[in-house]
N, C-alpha and C positions, 0 to 999 in steps of 0.2 A: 433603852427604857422599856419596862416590860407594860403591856395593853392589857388595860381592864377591860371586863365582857361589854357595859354599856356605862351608858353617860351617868354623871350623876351630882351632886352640888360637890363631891369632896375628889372630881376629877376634871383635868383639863386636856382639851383637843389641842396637842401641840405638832406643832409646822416643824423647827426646827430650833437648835439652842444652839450661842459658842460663847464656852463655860470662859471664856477669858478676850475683852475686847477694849481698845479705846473709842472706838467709831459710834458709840451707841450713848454717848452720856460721857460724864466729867470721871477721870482715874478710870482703876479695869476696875469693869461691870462684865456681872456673868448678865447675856443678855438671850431674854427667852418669844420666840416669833408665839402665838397662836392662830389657830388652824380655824379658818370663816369669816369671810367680811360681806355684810350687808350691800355697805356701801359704794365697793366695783369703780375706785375712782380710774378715770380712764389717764395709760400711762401710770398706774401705779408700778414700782418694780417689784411687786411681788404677787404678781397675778394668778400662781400655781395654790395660793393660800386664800383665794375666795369662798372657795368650796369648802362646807361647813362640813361634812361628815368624811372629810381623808387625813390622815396621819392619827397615830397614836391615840388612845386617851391613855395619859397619867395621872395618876391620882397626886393629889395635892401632898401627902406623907413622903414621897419618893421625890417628889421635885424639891421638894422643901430641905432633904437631906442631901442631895446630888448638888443644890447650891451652896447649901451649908459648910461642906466638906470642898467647898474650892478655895484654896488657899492667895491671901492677899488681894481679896477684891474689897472695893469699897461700897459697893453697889448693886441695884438689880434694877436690869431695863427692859420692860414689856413693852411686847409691841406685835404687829402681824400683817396678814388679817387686822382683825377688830380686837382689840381687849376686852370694851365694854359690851362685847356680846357675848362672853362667858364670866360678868361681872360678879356672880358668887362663890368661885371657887377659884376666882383668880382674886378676890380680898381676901378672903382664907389665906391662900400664898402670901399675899406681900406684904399680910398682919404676922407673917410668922418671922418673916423676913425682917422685916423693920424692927421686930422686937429681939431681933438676934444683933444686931444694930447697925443692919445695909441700909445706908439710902435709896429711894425707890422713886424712879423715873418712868411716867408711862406717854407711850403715843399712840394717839387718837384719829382717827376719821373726822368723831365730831367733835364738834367747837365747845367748850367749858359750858356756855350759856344752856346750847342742845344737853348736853348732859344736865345740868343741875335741874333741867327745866321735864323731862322724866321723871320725878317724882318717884323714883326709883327705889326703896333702899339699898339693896344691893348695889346700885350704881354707887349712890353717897357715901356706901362702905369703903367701895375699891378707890373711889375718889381723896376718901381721908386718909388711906395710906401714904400717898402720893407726896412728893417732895418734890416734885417738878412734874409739870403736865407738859407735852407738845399738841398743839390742838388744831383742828379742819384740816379739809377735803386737800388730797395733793392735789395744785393743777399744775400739768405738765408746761401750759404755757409760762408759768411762770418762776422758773430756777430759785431760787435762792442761793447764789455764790458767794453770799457775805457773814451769813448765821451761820455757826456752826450746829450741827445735829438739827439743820430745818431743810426740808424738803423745799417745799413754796412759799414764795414770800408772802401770801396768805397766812401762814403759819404763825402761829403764837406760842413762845413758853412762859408759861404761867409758872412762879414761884410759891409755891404751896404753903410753904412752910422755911421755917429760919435758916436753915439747914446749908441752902446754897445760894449765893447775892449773885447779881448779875456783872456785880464788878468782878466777876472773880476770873484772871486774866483767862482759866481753861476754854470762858464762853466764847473769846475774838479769837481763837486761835480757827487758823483753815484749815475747812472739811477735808477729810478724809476717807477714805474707803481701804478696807482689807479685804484679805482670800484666808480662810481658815478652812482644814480640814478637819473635821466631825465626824465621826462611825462611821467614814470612811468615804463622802460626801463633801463636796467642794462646795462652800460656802460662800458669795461674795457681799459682805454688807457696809454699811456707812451711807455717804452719799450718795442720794439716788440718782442725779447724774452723771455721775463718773462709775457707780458701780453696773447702770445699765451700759455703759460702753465696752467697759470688762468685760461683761458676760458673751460665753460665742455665740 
């Protein structure tokens, strides 16, 4: 992915991508990390992606076509870091997205309520793409081994939209975790449990 000079509303600070997954959402989803999280939950698994100014910025044109052009996905799953802390050109993304006609799944640090309750529009923006939200803080005390695609049983998926039921058997099925290789970078993502033990 090629880096713009500085930040801007039509680019995003990405962590990392793997253009093809089941671990991250329902069918393959091309699923994309960004780069900054406010909120530092302790025991997060992805600690190296707090820090708001490292990895890449790409502009929203280049990620938009690099998802586009990935063959047989049903989907697109944001996550990181924080999403809702680069919320205006990550609803740019996943309006382009969804109007290409991927389902669009995001996970959050904060809770639905925290979010609508920002007053944001750009939040509200990135919010109405959304066809499934995962929402609040990981706590590492408390596993969830029975949700799939849930960190802590704190956690909530919100059904946004018509699009996916909760009966739909993909949701009971058991977490998972995979290793993909990306530009030439070992990835391990899905369950946060099992993929911190992976990791060396």
């Amino acid at each position: 992915m090629t880096e713009v000079p500085r930040p801007s509303d039509t680019a995003l600070r990405v962590a990392q991508f793997v253009p093809r997954t089941e671990a991250e959402g329902p069918g393959h989803r091309f699923a994309l990390w960004l780069q900054g999280c406010p909120l530092r939950c302790p025991g997060c698994c992805n600690p190296e992606m707090f820090a708001p100014d490292r990895g890449p910025l790409v502009t929203v044109e280049e990620l938009a076509r690099r998802i586009l052009s990935t063959p047989d996905i049903e989907g697109f799953s944001l996550l990181g870091g924080e999403p809702f802390a680069q919320p205006g050109p990550a609803a740019a993304l996943c309006e382009r997205l969804r109007e290409a006609g991927l389902s669009i799944m995001i996970f959050s640090g904060y809770t639905l309520a925290e979010l609508r309750a920002q007053a944001n529009p750009e939040v509200e923006r990135l919010l109405a793409t959304a066809d499934m939200l995962v929402d609040g803080r990981y706590e590492k005390d408390q596993p969830d081994t029975r949700r799939r695609w849930i960190g802590s049983r704190n956690q909530v998926l919100h059904f946004l939209s018509s699009r996916y039921s909760p009966d739909d058997p993909r949701f009971s099925a058991p977490n998972t975790a995979e290793i993909h290789f990306v530009d030439g970078k070992l990835i391990i993502n899905g369950w946060p449990e099992l993929a911190n033990r992976l990791r060396p």
